[in-house]
C-alpha positions in Angstrom: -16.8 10.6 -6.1 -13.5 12.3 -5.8 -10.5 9.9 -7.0 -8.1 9.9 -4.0 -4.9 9.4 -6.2 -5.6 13.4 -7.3 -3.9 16.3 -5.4 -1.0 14.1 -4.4 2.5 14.1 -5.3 5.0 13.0 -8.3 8.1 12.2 -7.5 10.4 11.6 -9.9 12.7 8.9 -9.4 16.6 9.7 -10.6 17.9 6.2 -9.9 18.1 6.7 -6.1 17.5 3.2 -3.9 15.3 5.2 -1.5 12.8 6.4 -4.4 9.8 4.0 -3.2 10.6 4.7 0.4 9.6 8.4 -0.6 6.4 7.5 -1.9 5.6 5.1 1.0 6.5 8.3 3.2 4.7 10.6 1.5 1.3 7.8 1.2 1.9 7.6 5.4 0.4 10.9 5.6 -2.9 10.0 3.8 -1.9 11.9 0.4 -1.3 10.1 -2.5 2.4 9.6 -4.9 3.4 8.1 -7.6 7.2 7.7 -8.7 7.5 8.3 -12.4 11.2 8.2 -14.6 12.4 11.6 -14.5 11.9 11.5 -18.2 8.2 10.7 -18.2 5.8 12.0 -20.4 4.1 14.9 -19.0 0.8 13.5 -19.7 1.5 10.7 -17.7 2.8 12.6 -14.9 -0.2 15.0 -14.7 -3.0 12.6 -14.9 -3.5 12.8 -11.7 -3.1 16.1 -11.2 -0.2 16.3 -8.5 0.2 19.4 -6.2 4.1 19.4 -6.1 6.9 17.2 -7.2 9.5 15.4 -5.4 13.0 14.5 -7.0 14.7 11.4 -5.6 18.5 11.2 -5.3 20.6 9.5 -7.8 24.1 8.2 -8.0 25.6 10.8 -11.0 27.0 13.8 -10.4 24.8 16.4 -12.3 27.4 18.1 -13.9 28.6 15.4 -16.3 27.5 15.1 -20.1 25.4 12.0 -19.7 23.9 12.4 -16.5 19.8 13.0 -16.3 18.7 16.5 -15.8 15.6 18.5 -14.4 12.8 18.0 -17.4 11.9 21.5 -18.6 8.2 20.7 -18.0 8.5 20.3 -13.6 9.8 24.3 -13.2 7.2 25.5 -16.0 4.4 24.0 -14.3 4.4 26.7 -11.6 3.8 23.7 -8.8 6.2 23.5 -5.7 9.3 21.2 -5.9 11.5 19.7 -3.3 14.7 18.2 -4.7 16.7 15.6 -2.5 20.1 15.0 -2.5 20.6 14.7 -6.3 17.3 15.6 -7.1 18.8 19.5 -4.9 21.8 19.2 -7.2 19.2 18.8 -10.4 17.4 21.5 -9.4 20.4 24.3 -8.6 22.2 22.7 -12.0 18.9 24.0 -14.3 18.5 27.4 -12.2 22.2 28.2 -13.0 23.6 27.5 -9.6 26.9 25.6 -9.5 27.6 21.6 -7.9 31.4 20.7 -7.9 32.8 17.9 -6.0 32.6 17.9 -2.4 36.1 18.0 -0.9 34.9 16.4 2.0 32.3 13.8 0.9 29.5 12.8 3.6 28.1 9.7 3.7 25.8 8.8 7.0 24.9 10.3 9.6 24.8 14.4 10.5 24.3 17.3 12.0 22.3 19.9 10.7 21.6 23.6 12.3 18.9 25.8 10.6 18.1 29.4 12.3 16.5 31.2 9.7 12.4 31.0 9.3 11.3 28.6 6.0 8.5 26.4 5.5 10.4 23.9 4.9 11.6 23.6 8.6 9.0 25.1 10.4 8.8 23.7 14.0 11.8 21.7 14.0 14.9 22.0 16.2 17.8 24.2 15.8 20.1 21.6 15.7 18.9 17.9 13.7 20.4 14.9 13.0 20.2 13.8 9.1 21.2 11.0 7.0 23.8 12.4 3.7 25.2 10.4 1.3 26.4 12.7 -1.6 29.7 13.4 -2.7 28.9 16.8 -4.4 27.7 19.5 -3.0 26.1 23.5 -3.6 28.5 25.6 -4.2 26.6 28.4 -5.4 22.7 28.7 -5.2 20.4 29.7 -8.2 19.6 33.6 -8.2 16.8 33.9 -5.6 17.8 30.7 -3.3 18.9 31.4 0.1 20.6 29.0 3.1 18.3 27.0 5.0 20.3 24.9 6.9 24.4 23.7 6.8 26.3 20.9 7.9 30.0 20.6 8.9 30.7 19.9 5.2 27.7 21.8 3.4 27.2 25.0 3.4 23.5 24.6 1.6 22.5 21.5 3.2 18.8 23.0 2.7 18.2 26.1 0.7 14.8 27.3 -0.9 13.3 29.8 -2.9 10.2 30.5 -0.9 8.7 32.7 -3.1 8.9 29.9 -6.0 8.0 27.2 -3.4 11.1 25.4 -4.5 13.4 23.6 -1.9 16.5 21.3 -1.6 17.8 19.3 0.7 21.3 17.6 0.6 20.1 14.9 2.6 17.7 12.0 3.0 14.3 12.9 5.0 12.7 9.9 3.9 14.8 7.6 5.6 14.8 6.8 9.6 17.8 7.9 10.3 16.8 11.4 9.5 14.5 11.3 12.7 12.7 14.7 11.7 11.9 13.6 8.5 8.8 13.0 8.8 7.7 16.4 9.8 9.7 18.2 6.8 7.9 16.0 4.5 4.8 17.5 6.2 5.8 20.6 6.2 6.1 20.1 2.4 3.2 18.4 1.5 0.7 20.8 3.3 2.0 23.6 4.0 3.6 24.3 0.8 1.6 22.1 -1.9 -1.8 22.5 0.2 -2.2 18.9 -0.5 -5.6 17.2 0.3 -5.3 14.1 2.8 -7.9 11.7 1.4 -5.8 9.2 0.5 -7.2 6.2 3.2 -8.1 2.3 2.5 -11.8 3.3 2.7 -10.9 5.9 0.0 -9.1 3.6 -2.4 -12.1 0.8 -2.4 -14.8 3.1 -3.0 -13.0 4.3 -6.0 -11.2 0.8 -7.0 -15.0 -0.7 -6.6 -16.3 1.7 -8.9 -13.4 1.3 -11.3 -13.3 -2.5 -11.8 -17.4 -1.9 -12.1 -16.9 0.1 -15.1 -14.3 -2.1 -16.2 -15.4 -4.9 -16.3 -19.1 -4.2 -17.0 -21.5 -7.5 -16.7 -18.5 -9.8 -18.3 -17.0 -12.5 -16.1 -13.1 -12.1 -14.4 -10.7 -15.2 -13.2 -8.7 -15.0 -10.3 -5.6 -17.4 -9.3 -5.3 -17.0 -5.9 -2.1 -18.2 -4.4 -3.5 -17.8 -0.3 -0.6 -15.0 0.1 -1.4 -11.7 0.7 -1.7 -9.7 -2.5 -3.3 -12.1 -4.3 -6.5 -12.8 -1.2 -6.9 -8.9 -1.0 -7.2 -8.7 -4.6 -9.8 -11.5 -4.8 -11.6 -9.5 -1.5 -11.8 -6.1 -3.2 -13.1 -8.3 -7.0 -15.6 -10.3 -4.8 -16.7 -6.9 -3.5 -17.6 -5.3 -6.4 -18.1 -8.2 -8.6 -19.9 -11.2 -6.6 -20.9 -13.7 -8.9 -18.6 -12.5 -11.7 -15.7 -13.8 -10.3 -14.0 -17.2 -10.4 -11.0 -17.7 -8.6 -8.6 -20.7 -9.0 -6.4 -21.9 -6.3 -3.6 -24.6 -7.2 -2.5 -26.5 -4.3 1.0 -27.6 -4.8 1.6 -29.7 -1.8 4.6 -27.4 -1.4 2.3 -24.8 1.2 2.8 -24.4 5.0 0.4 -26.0 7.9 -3.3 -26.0 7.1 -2.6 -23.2 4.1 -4.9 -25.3 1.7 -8.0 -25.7 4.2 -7.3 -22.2 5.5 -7.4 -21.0 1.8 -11.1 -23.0 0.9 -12.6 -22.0 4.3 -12.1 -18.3 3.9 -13.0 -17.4 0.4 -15.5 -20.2 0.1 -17.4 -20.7 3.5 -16.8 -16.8 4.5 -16.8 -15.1 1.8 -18.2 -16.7 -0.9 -16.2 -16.7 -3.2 -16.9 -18.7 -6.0 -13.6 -21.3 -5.7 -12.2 -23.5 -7.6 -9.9 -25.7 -5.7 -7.1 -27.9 -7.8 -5.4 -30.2 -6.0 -2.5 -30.7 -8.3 0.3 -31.9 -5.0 0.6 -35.1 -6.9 2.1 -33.7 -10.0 4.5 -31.2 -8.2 6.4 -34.2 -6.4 6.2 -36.1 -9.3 8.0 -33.5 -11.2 10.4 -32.6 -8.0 11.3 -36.1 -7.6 15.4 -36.2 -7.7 15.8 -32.6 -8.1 17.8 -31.0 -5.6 19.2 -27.8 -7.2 17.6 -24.7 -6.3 17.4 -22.9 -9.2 15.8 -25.8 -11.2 13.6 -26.1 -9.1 12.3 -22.2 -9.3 11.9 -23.1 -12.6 9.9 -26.2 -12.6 7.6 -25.3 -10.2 6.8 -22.3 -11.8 6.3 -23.5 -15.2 4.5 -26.7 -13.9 2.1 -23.2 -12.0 1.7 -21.8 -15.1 0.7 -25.6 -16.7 -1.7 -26.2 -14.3 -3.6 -22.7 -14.1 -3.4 -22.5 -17.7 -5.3 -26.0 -18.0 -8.3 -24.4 -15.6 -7.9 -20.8 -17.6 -8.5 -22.8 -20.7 -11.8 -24.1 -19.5 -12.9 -20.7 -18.3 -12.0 -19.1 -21.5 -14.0 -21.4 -23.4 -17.2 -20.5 -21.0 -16.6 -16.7 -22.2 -14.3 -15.3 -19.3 -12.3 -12.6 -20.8 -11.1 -10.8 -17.7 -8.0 -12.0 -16.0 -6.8 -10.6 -12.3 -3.5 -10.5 -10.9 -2.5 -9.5 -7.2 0.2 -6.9 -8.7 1.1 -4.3 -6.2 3.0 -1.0 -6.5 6.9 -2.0 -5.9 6.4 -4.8 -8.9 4.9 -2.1 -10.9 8.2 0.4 -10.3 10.6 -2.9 -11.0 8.9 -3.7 -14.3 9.4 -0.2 -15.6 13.1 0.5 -14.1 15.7 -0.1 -17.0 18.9 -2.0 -15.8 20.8 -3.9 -17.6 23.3 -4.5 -15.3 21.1 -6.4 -13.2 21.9 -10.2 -12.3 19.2 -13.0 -11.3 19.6 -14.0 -8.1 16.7 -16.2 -7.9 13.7 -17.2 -10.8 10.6 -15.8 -9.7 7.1 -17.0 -11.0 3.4 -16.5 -10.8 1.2 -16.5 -13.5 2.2 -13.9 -16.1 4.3 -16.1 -18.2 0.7 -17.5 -20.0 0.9 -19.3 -23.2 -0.1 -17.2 -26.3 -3.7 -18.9 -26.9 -4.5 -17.5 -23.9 -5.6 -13.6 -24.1 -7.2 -12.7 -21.2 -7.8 -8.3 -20.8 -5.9 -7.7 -17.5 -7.8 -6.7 -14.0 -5.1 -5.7 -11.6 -7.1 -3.9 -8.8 -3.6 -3.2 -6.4 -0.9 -1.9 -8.5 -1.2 1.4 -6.8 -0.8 0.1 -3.2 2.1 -0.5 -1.5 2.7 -3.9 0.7 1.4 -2.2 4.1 -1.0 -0.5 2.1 -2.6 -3.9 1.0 -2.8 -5.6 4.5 -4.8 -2.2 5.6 -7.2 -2.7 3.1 -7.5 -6.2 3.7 -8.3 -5.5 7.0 -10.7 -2.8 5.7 -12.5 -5.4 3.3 -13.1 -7.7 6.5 -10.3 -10.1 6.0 -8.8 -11.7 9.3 -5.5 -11.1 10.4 -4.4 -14.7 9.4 -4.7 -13.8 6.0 -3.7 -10.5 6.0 -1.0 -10.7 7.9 0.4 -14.3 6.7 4.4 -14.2 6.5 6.2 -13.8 3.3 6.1 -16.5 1.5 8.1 -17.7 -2.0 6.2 -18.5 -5.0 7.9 -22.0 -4.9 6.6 -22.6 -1.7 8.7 -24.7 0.7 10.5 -26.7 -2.2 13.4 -23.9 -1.3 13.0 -24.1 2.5 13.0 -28.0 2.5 16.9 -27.8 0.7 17.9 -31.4 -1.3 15.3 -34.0 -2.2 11.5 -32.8 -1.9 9.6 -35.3 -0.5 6.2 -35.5 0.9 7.4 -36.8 4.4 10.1 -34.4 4.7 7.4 -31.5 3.4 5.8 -32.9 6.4 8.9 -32.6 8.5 8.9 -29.0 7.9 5.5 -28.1 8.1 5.4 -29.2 11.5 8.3 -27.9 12.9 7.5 -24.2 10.8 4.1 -24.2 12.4 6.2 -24.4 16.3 7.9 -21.9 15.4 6.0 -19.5 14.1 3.3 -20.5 16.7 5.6 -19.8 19.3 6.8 -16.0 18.1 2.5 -15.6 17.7 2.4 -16.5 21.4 5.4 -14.3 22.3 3.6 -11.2 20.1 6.7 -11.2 18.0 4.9 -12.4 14.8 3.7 -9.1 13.5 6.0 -6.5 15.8 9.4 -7.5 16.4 10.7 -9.3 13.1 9.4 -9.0 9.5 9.9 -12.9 8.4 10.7 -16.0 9.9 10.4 -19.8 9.2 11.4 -22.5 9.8 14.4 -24.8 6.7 14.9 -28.3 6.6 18.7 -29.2 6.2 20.1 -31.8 3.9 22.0 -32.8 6.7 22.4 -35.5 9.5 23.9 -35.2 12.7 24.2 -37.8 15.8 22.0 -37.1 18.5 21.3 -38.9 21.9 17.2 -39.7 22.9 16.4 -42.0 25.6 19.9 -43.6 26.1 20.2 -44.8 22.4 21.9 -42.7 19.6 20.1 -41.0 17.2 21.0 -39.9 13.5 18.3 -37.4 12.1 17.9 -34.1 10.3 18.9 -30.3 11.2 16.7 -27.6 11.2 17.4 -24.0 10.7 15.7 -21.0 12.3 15.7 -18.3 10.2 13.9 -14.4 12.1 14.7 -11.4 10.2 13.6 -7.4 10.7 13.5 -5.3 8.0 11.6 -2.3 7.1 12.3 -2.8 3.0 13.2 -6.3 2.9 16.3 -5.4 0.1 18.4 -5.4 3.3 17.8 -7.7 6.6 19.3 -8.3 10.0 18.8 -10.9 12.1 16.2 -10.7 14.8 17.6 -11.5 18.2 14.5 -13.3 19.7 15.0 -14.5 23.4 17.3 -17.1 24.3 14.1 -18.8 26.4 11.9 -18.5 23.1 14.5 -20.6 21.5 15.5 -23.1 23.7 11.1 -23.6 23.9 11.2 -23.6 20.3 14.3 -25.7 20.2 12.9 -28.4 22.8 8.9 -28.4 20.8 10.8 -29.0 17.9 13.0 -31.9 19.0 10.2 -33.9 20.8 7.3 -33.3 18.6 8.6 -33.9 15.2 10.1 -37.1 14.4 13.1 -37.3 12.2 15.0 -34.2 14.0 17.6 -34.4 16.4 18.8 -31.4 16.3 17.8 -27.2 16.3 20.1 -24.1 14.8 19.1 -20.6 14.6 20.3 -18.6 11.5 22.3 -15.1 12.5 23.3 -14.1 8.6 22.1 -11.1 8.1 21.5 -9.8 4.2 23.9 -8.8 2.7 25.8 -11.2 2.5 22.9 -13.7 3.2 19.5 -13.5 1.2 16.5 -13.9 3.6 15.4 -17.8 2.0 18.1 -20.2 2.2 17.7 -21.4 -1.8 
């Protein structure tokens, strides 16, 4: 069986923000990448035997004594490279071309025009519309580069050494805003690399199968299995090629939307038999919620009191022999473990269950690390899952504890559970679930406000709307859903679930907002 992740593409990742957007281009045309630190060990890199390398953009300028430079190893492999945007300025600065500052920088949207024939831009318009954000720029190509394209402000906005099968571009194809994009990436991928496009779901669980199988061999593997998305297509693909071997704990919080819980039991257990072990521990979360109203502390208890709970259930399967433990880790929390930062803040306290005491060593399974998010829900969908699972919302690991803001409580739990599953009913109804916005819920306010209901005055909670569309979900705007779907949602809302008087819709978008309220 041929392993789809071979033939594809490196790309090696020079602190640019767009560097997973890359792969996730690259993967949209069935071939396979993987983003590696421009430093990486060759080995590494080469494992999988890539056709061509892609260098992301970066924010140092090339020429300075401590900014990263073009390993030795990419130009004497002999395979094609496409530099972007710093990744062109790495390439030119180790041919012996020259980058100086730009005295115009560009940052944005451009124009492009190419005439002369290239690969590169084979069967695109004359004239394109690009996405730069650089501040340097070419000012002399390496020996045996020629101009490929040129902006207002660039004279090499693309240049190439055909011969080599080495390109750069000064701006961003993998973005949308460089509408063409796609096609150059194309053009590179095939046309110059001669890449194989057998990168599909059906591809990746026929070899994933076959790799947990040999894993694994005849010993036994636990699961925890949250309900979200990452962690149900992991236990899908195990239960695949597993069966029997496989035990999967779910921990019910109390803190999960409408119907989660049941949902959860009645898919893996009754339709896919699964073997599931249900802990219902919803007692012990409010318990230790009780009073506790700031958000952060609450991250924090919730996920140790997670880690408690599993670990008591982990303890009884490690005593039966289980040796094996999975984890629904996917490709972005892969990338984020390896990048190096120490400049980086916490925003929020994140948990799920690799914060394990030391008495417990379990040998990791984790089936999705090489899938991105959309690639995940395809092969869900692949593995027979329905659409409720695989395409549930977002959902934080502390559940609604930091969508119900102040005091957790069971009724007000309840309070937003009921008025979540109107709205989010409604946008299902309105097809704007899945196409049209990217997350939305529903947040309970620690708030009060007078109201009026049948002639007498009223003085009852707030909630918040909250609708967002984003393709990456670092940055979000505000989805502006119809004024009619509102005021429906608004008036279901108000008369259906008692204790709120009153209905607000949420237009921050992020920055300066985050997406959850807490």
């Amino acid at each position: 069986m041929t392993d789809p992740r071979r033939g594809g593409i490196a790309v090696l990742d020079f602190g640019s923000q767009y560097t997973q957007l890359i792969a996730r281009r690259v993967r949209e045309h069935n071939v396979y990448a993987e983003v590696f630190a421009f430093n990486a060990d060759p080995a590494r890199i080469n494992a999988h035997e890539p056709r061509g390398y892609i260098l992301s953009g970066g924010p140092n300028s090339v020429y300075e004594a401590s900014a990263p430079q073009l390993p030795a190893h990419v130009l004497e492999s002999g395979l094609p490279v496409l530099g972007i945007c710093y990744g062109m300025q790495a390439l030119t600065h180790a041919l012996g071309g020259v980058v100086a500052p730009s005295a115009a920088r560009e940052f944005g949207p451009a124009h492009i025009t190419h005439a002369a024939h290239s690969p590169l831009l084979d069967g695109l318009p004359e004239r394109l519309n690009v996405w730069m954000s650089h501040g340097d720029r070419i000012e002399q190509p390496p020996a045996g580069f020629a101009p490929l394209a040129e902006s207002d402000n660039s004279p090499y906005a693309a240049m190439g050494d055909v011969a080599r099968r080495l390109y750069g571009v000064q701006f961003h194809p993998e973005v949308a805003h460089t509408p063409q994009g796609a096609q150059m990436l194309h053009n590179f991928i095939f046309t110059i690399c001669g890449c194989p496009a057998h990168w599909s779901p059906t591809a990746f669980i026929e070899d994933a199968t076959a790799r947990i199988r040999e894993t694994v061999g005849a010993e036994r593997v636990l699961l925890a299995l949250s309900g979200g998305v990452d962690s149900a297509v992991a236990g899908a693909l195990l239960q695949q090629a597993i069966g029997v071997q496989l035990t999967a704990v779910f921990v019910n919080t109390g803190l999960l939307r409408k119907d989660e819980p049941e949902d959860v039991v009645l898919v893996f257990r009754e339709q896919q038999g699964m073997n599931l072990v249900p802990v219902d521990a919803t007692e012990n979360f409010l318990d230790a919620l009780r009073g506790v109203t700031e958000p952060e502390q609450k991250r924090k208890l919730i996920g140790k009191l997670f880690i408690d709970t599993f670990s008591d259930a982990a303890r009884r399967m490690q005593a039966e022999g289980v040796k094996f433990l999975a984890q629904g880790t996917i490709y972005p929390d892969v990338i984020e473990s390896a990048a190096s930062s120490t400049q980086s803040k916490t925003i929020k306290s994140h948990h799920n269950v690799g914060g394990l005491p030391p008495d417990l060593q379990f040998a990791l399974v984790e089936p999705l690390r090489d899938l991105f998010k959309d690639e995940v829900r395809k092969v869900g969908t692949a593995l027979g899952l329905p659409d409720s699972i695989v395409w549930r919302q977002p959902f934080p690991g502390p559940g609604l504890a930091v969508r119900c803001l102040g005091e957790i409580t069971w009724e007000r739990l309840e309070t937003l559970r009921a008025a979540d599953a109107i709205f989010t009913g409604e946008l299902g109804a309105a097809g704007l679930l899945r196409h049209g916005t990217a997350q939305s819920f529903a947040v309970l306010l620690p708030v009060k406000s007078v109201g009026v209901m049948g002639d007498n005055r009223t003085y009852e909670e707030v909630i918040a709307l909250r609708s967002v569309t984003t393709d990456d979900f670092m940055t979000a705007d505000w989805a502006r859903l119809p004024y009619d779907l509102l005021a429906r949602v608004s008036n279901r809302i108000v008369n259906e679930v008692r204790g709120v008087n009153r209905v607000t819709y949420d237009v921050t978008s992020k920055p300066p907002g985050t997406i959850e309220w807490e």
